[in-house]
N, C-alpha and C positions, 0 to 999 in steps of 0.2 A: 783410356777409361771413359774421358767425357765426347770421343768422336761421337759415337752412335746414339745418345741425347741429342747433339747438336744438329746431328744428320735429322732425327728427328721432327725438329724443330726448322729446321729449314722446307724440310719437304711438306711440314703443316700450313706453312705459312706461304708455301707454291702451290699446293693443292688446289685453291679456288682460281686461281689466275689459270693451272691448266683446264681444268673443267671447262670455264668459260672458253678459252681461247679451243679447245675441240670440238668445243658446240657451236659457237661460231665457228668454224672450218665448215663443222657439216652441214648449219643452216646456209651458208653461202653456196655450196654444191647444190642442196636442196633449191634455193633460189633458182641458181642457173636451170635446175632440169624444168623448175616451175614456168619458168620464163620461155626456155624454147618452145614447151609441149603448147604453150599458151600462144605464142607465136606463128606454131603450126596450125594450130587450128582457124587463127584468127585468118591467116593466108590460103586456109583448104575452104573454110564456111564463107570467104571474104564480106570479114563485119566490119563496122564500121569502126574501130576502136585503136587507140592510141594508146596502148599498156603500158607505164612504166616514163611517161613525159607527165611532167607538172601541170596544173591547169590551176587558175584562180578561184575557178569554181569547184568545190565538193561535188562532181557528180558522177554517174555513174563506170568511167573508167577505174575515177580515182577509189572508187568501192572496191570496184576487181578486183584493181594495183594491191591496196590493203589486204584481201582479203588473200589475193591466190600465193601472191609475192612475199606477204608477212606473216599472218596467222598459221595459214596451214602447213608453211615451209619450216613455221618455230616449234610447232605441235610435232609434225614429224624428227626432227633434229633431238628434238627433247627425248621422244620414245625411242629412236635409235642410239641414243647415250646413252641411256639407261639400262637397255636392253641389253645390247649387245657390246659398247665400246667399255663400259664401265661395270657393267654386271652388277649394279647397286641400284636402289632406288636414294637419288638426293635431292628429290623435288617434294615436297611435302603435298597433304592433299588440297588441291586449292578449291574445289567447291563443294568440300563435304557438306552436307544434310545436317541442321542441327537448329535449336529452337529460338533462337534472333536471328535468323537469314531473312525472314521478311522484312522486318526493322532495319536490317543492315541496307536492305536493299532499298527502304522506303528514304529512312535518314541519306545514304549516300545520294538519291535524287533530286532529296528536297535539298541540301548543303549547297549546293552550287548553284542553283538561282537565288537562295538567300543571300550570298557573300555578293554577290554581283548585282543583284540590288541595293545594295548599302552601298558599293561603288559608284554603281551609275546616280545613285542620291548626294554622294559625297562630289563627285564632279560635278553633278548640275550643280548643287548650293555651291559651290567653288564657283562656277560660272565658265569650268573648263569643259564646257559640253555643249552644241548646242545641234539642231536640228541642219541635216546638211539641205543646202537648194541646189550644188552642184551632183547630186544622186550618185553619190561617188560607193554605194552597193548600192544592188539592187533590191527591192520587194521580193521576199519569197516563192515563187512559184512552186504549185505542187511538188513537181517531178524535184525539184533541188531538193526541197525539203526532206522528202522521201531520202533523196538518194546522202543527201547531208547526215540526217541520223543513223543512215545505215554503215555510212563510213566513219563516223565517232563512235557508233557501237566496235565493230573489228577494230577500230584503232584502241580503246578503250582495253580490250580484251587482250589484245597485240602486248602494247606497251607494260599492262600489268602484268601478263603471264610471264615475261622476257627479266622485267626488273625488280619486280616484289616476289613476284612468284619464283624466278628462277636466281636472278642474281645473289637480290638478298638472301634468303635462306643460306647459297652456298659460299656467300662471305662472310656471313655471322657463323657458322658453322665450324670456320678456323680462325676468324680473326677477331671474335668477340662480334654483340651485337652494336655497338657505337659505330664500330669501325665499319660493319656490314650496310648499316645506313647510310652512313658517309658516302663510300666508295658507291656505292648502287646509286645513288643520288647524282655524283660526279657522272658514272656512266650515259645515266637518263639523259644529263644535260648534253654534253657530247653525243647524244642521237639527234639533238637539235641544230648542228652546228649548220648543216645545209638551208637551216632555215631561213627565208629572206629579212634583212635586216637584223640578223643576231649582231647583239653585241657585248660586252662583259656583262652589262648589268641582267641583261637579258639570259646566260646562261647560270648567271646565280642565281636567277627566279625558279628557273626550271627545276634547280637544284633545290629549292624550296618547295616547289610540289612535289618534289621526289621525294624529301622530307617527310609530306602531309598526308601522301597515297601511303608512303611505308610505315606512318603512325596508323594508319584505317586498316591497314595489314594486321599490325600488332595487336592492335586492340581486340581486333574479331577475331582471327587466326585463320583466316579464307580469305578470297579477293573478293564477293559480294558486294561488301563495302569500298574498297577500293576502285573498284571495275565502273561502279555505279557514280562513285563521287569524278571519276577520271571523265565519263561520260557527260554529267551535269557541268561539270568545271568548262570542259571544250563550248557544251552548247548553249549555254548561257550566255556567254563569250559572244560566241554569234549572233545569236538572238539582240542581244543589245546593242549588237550594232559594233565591238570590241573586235579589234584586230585578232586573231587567234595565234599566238605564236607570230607573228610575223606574215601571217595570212588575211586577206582581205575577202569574205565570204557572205552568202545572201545574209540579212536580215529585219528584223522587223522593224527596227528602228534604225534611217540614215544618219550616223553620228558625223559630228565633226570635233575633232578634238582639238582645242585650245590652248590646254596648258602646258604648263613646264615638262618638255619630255620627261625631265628627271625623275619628275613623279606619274605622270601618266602612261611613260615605256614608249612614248611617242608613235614610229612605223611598227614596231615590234607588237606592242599592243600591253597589257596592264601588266603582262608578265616581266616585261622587261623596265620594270617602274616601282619605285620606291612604295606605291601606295600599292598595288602587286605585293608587293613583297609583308606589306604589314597585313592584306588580307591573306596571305596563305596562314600568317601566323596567327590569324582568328579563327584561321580554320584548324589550323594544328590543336588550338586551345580547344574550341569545340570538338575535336576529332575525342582528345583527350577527355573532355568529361563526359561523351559519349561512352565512352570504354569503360569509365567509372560507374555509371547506371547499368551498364551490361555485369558489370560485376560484382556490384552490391544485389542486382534482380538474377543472378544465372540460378539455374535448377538446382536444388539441394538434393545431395546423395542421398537414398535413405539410408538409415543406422544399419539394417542387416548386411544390404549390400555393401557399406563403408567395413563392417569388420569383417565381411567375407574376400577382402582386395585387403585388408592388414594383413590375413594369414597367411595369403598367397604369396 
Protein backbone atom coordinates (compact mmCIF):
# COMPACT_ATOMS: atom_id res chain seq x y z
CA UNK A 1 0.00 0.00 0.00
CA UNK A 2 2.77 2.57 1.04
CA UNK A 3 5.36 1.20 -1.98
CA UNK A 4 4.17 3.55 -4.59
CA UNK A 5 4.20 6.93 -2.16
CA UNK A 6 7.72 5.88 -1.43
CA UNK A 7 8.68 5.06 -5.00
CA UNK A 8 7.40 8.45 -5.37
CA UNK A 9 9.18 10.07 -3.19
CA UNK A 10 12.38 8.66 -4.17
CA UNK A 11 12.09 9.46 -7.81
CA UNK A 12 11.38 13.35 -6.59
CA UNK A 13 14.16 13.63 -4.81
CA UNK A 14 16.40 11.82 -7.92
CA UNK A 15 14.73 14.00 -10.43
CA UNK A 16 17.10 16.92 -10.24
CA UNK A 17 20.28 14.97 -9.73
CA UNK A 18 19.20 13.24 -13.26
CA UNK A 19 18.47 16.41 -15.06
CA UNK A 20 21.72 17.80 -14.19
CA UNK A 21 23.82 14.78 -14.63
CA UNK A 22 22.09 14.39 -18.65
CA UNK A 23 22.74 17.98 -19.19
CA UNK A 24 26.05 17.72 -18.24
CA UNK A 25 26.51 14.31 -20.39
CA UNK A 26 25.15 16.53 -23.34
CA UNK A 27 27.10 19.81 -22.50
CA UNK A 28 30.31 17.56 -22.38
CA UNK A 29 29.65 16.01 -25.99
CA UNK A 30 28.61 19.48 -27.10
CA UNK A 31 32.16 20.64 -25.65
CA UNK A 32 33.96 18.02 -27.47
CA UNK A 33 32.20 18.72 -31.03
CA UNK A 34 32.92 22.68 -29.98
CA UNK A 35 36.47 21.95 -29.40
CA UNK A 36 37.34 19.76 -32.44
CA UNK A 37 35.24 21.97 -35.10
CA UNK A 38 37.39 24.87 -33.26
CA UNK A 39 40.55 22.94 -33.76
CA UNK A 40 39.87 22.30 -37.33
CA UNK A 41 39.58 25.43 -38.24
CA UNK A 42 42.28 27.04 -36.18
CA UNK A 43 44.70 24.25 -38.22
CA UNK A 44 42.77 24.97 -41.81
CA UNK A 45 42.90 29.17 -41.42
CA UNK A 46 46.42 28.55 -39.37
CA UNK A 47 45.79 31.38 -36.42
CA UNK A 48 47.49 31.99 -34.06
CA UNK A 49 45.65 30.65 -31.04
CA UNK A 50 45.89 28.43 -28.15
CA UNK A 51 42.22 27.22 -27.30
CA UNK A 52 41.60 25.64 -24.25
CA UNK A 53 45.35 26.20 -22.30
CA UNK A 54 45.26 28.70 -19.23
CA UNK A 55 46.96 31.99 -19.61
CA UNK A 56 47.56 34.64 -16.73
CA UNK A 57 46.15 37.13 -18.76
CA UNK A 58 42.21 37.58 -19.71
CA UNK A 59 42.73 37.97 -23.40
CA UNK A 60 41.54 37.21 -26.27
CA UNK A 61 41.97 33.12 -26.52
CA UNK A 62 40.67 33.13 -23.05
CA UNK A 63 37.34 35.02 -24.55
CA UNK A 64 37.05 32.31 -27.24
CA UNK A 65 37.69 29.49 -24.66
CA UNK A 66 34.73 31.07 -22.64
CA UNK A 67 32.63 31.87 -25.12
CA UNK A 68 32.83 28.93 -27.84
CA UNK A 69 33.78 25.99 -25.04
CA UNK A 70 31.18 27.42 -22.35
CA UNK A 71 28.22 29.54 -23.28
CA UNK A 72 27.19 28.42 -26.47
CA UNK A 73 27.98 24.57 -25.81
CA UNK A 74 25.46 25.19 -22.27
CA UNK A 75 22.70 27.28 -24.52
CA UNK A 76 22.72 24.22 -26.80
CA UNK A 77 22.76 21.33 -24.09
CA UNK A 78 19.95 23.28 -22.50
CA UNK A 79 17.73 23.44 -25.74
CA UNK A 80 18.33 20.01 -26.52
CA UNK A 81 17.15 18.69 -22.92
CA UNK A 82 14.38 20.46 -23.22
CA UNK A 83 13.33 19.79 -26.49
CA UNK A 84 13.91 16.58 -27.24
CA UNK A 85 15.54 14.52 -24.05
CA UNK A 86 12.95 15.71 -21.63
CA UNK A 87 10.03 17.06 -23.73
CA UNK A 88 9.38 19.62 -20.83
CA UNK A 89 10.26 23.12 -20.38
CA UNK A 90 12.30 23.26 -16.73
CA UNK A 91 14.39 26.30 -17.16
CA UNK A 92 12.23 29.30 -16.37
CA UNK A 93 12.44 32.52 -18.50
CA UNK A 94 15.54 34.16 -17.58
CA UNK A 95 15.54 37.43 -19.41
CA UNK A 96 11.95 38.30 -19.63
CA UNK A 97 10.98 42.04 -20.40
CA UNK A 98 9.58 43.62 -17.41
CA UNK A 99 9.58 47.03 -15.70
CA UNK A 100 12.81 47.06 -13.02
CA UNK A 101 15.31 45.47 -15.76
CA UNK A 102 16.93 48.70 -16.04
CA UNK A 103 17.43 49.07 -12.33
CA UNK A 104 18.29 45.58 -11.89
CA UNK A 105 20.82 46.09 -14.40
CA UNK A 106 21.86 49.61 -13.21
CA UNK A 107 22.06 48.46 -9.31
CA UNK A 108 23.81 44.95 -10.22
CA UNK A 109 26.69 47.32 -11.92
CA UNK A 110 27.02 49.74 -9.40
CA UNK A 111 26.94 46.70 -6.29
CA UNK A 112 30.31 45.62 -7.11
CA UNK A 113 32.45 48.53 -7.32
CA UNK A 114 30.75 49.78 -4.08
CA UNK A 115 31.59 46.47 -1.98
CA UNK A 116 35.14 46.61 -3.34
CA UNK A 117 35.77 50.05 -2.43
CA UNK A 118 34.97 49.75 1.08
CA UNK A 119 37.45 46.68 0.79
CA UNK A 120 40.14 48.37 -0.73
CA UNK A 121 39.41 51.27 2.13
CA UNK A 122 39.22 48.77 4.93
CA UNK A 123 42.62 47.28 3.86
CA UNK A 124 44.52 50.60 3.22
CA UNK A 125 43.11 52.02 6.90
CA UNK A 126 44.28 48.38 8.09
CA UNK A 127 47.61 49.16 6.45
CA UNK A 128 47.27 45.53 4.56
CA UNK A 129 47.69 47.30 1.27
CA UNK A 130 50.11 49.18 -0.17
CA UNK A 131 51.25 50.32 -3.60
CA UNK A 132 53.49 47.55 -5.32
CA UNK A 133 57.28 48.74 -6.72
CA UNK A 134 57.86 45.05 -7.85
CA UNK A 135 54.88 45.66 -10.94
CA UNK A 136 53.82 42.38 -10.02
CA UNK A 137 50.39 43.19 -12.77
CA UNK A 138 50.56 45.04 -15.10
CA UNK A 139 48.79 48.68 -16.33
CA UNK A 140 46.06 47.95 -18.49
CA UNK A 141 46.62 48.18 -22.03
CA UNK A 142 43.69 48.75 -24.41
CA UNK A 143 43.58 45.39 -26.12
CA UNK A 144 43.44 43.54 -22.44
CA UNK A 145 40.96 45.67 -21.22
CA UNK A 146 38.83 45.11 -24.09
CA UNK A 147 39.41 41.60 -24.14
CA UNK A 148 39.05 41.42 -20.09
CA UNK A 149 35.52 42.66 -20.02
CA UNK A 150 34.56 40.69 -22.83
CA UNK A 151 35.56 37.48 -21.15
CA UNK A 152 33.76 38.45 -17.65
CA UNK A 153 30.70 39.34 -19.68
CA UNK A 154 30.46 35.37 -21.29
CA UNK A 155 31.70 34.28 -18.02
CA UNK A 156 29.07 36.26 -16.22
CA UNK A 157 26.42 34.95 -18.52
CA UNK A 158 28.07 31.38 -18.51
CA UNK A 159 28.12 30.76 -14.75
CA UNK A 160 24.64 32.42 -14.05
CA UNK A 161 22.74 30.76 -16.83
CA UNK A 162 24.48 27.01 -15.63
CA UNK A 163 23.84 27.72 -11.66
CA UNK A 164 20.91 30.28 -11.03
CA UNK A 165 19.50 29.85 -14.04
CA UNK A 166 19.65 26.21 -14.60
CA UNK A 167 20.63 24.54 -11.33
CA UNK A 168 18.73 26.29 -8.89
CA UNK A 169 15.39 26.44 -10.24
CA UNK A 170 15.66 22.46 -10.93
CA UNK A 171 16.73 21.79 -7.24
CA UNK A 172 14.24 24.07 -5.56
CA UNK A 173 11.82 22.55 -7.80
CA UNK A 174 12.04 19.06 -5.88
CA UNK A 175 13.86 19.60 -2.94
CA UNK A 176 12.42 22.90 -1.59
CA UNK A 177 13.94 26.34 -2.17
CA UNK A 178 16.68 26.30 1.03
CA UNK A 179 18.05 23.21 -0.15
CA UNK A 180 17.95 24.48 -4.00
CA UNK A 181 20.50 27.33 -2.81
CA UNK A 182 22.55 25.28 -0.86
CA UNK A 183 23.28 22.59 -3.32
CA UNK A 184 23.61 25.10 -6.45
CA UNK A 185 25.99 27.07 -4.16
CA UNK A 186 28.02 23.82 -3.32
CA UNK A 187 28.08 23.07 -7.17
CA UNK A 188 29.34 26.77 -8.04
CA UNK A 189 32.06 26.34 -5.67
CA UNK A 190 33.25 22.92 -6.96
CA UNK A 191 33.52 24.61 -10.72
CA UNK A 192 36.31 26.55 -8.80
CA UNK A 193 38.28 23.66 -7.75
CA UNK A 194 40.81 23.94 -10.78
CA UNK A 195 41.43 27.32 -9.68
CA UNK A 196 45.00 28.21 -8.63
CA UNK A 197 45.52 28.44 -5.07
CA UNK A 198 42.03 27.23 -4.01
CA UNK A 199 41.72 26.23 -0.76
CA UNK A 200 38.87 25.40 1.92
CA UNK A 201 38.39 28.88 2.92
CA UNK A 202 38.48 29.86 -0.60
CA UNK A 203 35.64 27.39 -1.64
CA UNK A 204 33.22 28.47 1.04
CA UNK A 205 33.58 32.07 -0.36
CA UNK A 206 32.49 30.96 -3.59
CA UNK A 207 29.90 29.40 -1.91
CA UNK A 208 28.95 32.55 -0.64
CA UNK A 209 28.57 34.34 -3.80
CA UNK A 210 26.73 31.60 -4.94
CA UNK A 211 24.58 32.51 -2.01
CA UNK A 212 24.50 36.45 -3.19
CA UNK A 213 23.96 35.87 -7.10
CA UNK A 214 21.00 33.29 -6.09
CA UNK A 215 19.48 36.05 -3.64
CA UNK A 216 19.76 38.71 -6.88
CA UNK A 217 18.03 35.76 -8.75
CA UNK A 218 15.22 35.65 -6.25
CA UNK A 219 14.56 38.78 -5.61
CA UNK A 220 14.13 39.93 -9.31
CA UNK A 221 13.11 36.55 -10.75
CA UNK A 222 15.65 36.93 -14.11
CA UNK A 223 19.34 37.02 -14.23
CA UNK A 224 19.66 40.77 -15.15
CA UNK A 225 20.53 41.26 -11.86
CA UNK A 226 22.56 38.51 -11.12
CA UNK A 227 24.46 38.51 -14.63
CA UNK A 228 25.40 42.22 -13.97
CA UNK A 229 26.29 41.93 -10.13
CA UNK A 230 28.52 38.57 -11.24
CA UNK A 231 30.15 40.98 -13.85
CA UNK A 232 30.94 44.03 -11.49
CA UNK A 233 31.99 41.44 -8.54
CA UNK A 234 34.80 39.83 -11.20
CA UNK A 235 35.82 43.39 -12.48
CA UNK A 236 36.17 45.28 -9.81
CA UNK A 237 38.18 42.69 -8.46
CA UNK A 238 40.60 43.37 -11.15
CA UNK A 239 40.48 46.83 -11.34
CA UNK A 240 41.76 47.24 -7.87
CA UNK A 241 44.44 45.42 -8.28
CA UNK A 242 42.53 41.93 -6.26
CA UNK A 243 43.45 38.65 -7.18
CA UNK A 244 40.30 37.15 -8.91
CA UNK A 245 39.57 33.86 -7.68
CA UNK A 246 42.97 32.74 -7.56
CA UNK A 247 43.83 34.81 -10.80
CA UNK A 248 46.58 37.34 -11.09
CA UNK A 249 45.18 39.91 -13.94
CA UNK A 250 45.86 43.57 -15.66
CA UNK A 251 44.85 46.40 -13.48
CA UNK A 252 44.74 49.85 -12.57
CA UNK A 253 46.15 49.70 -9.38
CA UNK A 254 49.62 47.57 -8.56
CA UNK A 255 48.63 46.13 -5.10
CA UNK A 256 50.66 44.49 -2.72
CA UNK A 257 48.82 42.77 -0.10
CA UNK A 258 50.19 42.70 3.48
CA UNK A 259 47.94 41.12 5.65
CA UNK A 260 46.91 38.17 7.51
CA UNK A 261 45.90 35.67 4.63
CA UNK A 262 43.19 34.77 6.84
CA UNK A 263 41.56 37.77 6.27
CA UNK A 264 42.75 39.09 3.01
CA UNK A 265 42.34 35.29 1.05
CA UNK A 266 46.09 35.86 0.68
CA UNK A 267 47.07 34.03 -3.26
CA UNK A 268 43.48 33.33 -3.71
CA UNK A 269 42.43 36.80 -3.65
CA UNK A 270 39.32 38.43 -1.02
CA UNK A 271 37.25 35.48 -1.99
CA UNK A 272 39.10 33.27 -0.14
CA UNK A 273 39.31 35.57 3.06
CA UNK A 274 37.29 36.12 6.09
CA UNK A 275 36.91 39.96 5.10
CA UNK A 276 35.58 38.28 1.54
CA UNK A 277 33.46 36.56 3.15
CA UNK A 278 31.84 39.45 5.47
CA UNK A 279 31.61 41.56 2.20
CA UNK A 280 29.33 39.01 0.25
CA UNK A 281 27.24 39.28 3.41
CA UNK A 282 26.72 43.03 2.86
CA UNK A 283 26.09 42.28 -0.26
CA UNK A 284 23.46 39.54 0.45
CA UNK A 285 22.03 42.30 2.89
CA UNK A 286 21.98 44.99 0.28
CA UNK A 287 20.76 42.37 -2.40
CA UNK A 288 17.93 41.79 0.08
CA UNK A 289 16.62 45.37 0.76
CA UNK A 290 17.00 45.75 -2.80
CA UNK A 291 14.21 43.31 -3.33
CA UNK A 292 12.32 44.86 -0.75
CA UNK A 293 12.04 48.52 -2.66
CA UNK A 294 11.35 46.28 -5.86
CA UNK A 295 8.41 45.12 -3.82
CA UNK A 296 6.86 47.67 -1.95
CA UNK A 297 7.35 50.15 -5.74
CA UNK A 298 6.27 46.88 -8.34
CA UNK A 299 3.21 47.90 -10.55
CA UNK A 300 -0.23 47.74 -9.17
CA UNK A 301 -2.80 45.48 -10.98
CA UNK A 302 -5.71 47.51 -11.74
CA UNK A 303 -9.05 46.46 -10.05
CA UNK A 304 -10.84 45.38 -13.27
CA UNK A 305 -8.09 43.27 -14.53
CA UNK A 306 -7.56 41.88 -10.73
CA UNK A 307 -11.32 40.69 -10.65
CA UNK A 308 -11.24 39.70 -14.20
CA UNK A 309 -8.00 36.82 -13.23
CA UNK A 310 -10.37 36.05 -9.73
CA UNK A 311 -13.07 34.61 -12.04
CA UNK A 312 -10.82 32.86 -14.29
Amino acid sequence: MNKRPLFLKIQRLLRPIWIICMVSLLYLVNQLIFFMVLKGAIKLFNLPLKIGEATSNFLFPDFLTYLLLGLLPLLLSLYLAEKFLFRQKFIPRLFRPHSFMFKDICFGLILGPFLFSLLFLAFKSAGWISISTKHTTSPIPGSAFLWMVLTFIVSAFFEEIMNRGFHLPVLASSWGLPAGIAFSAFLFSLEHLGNPHINFIGLFGIMGAGVLFATAYLVTGSLYFPVCLHLSWNLSQALFGFKVSGFSLPSLIPLEINGPPLWTGGEFGPEGGLAGIILMLLGTWLTWLYGRYRYKNRPSVPRQKQENCDHT
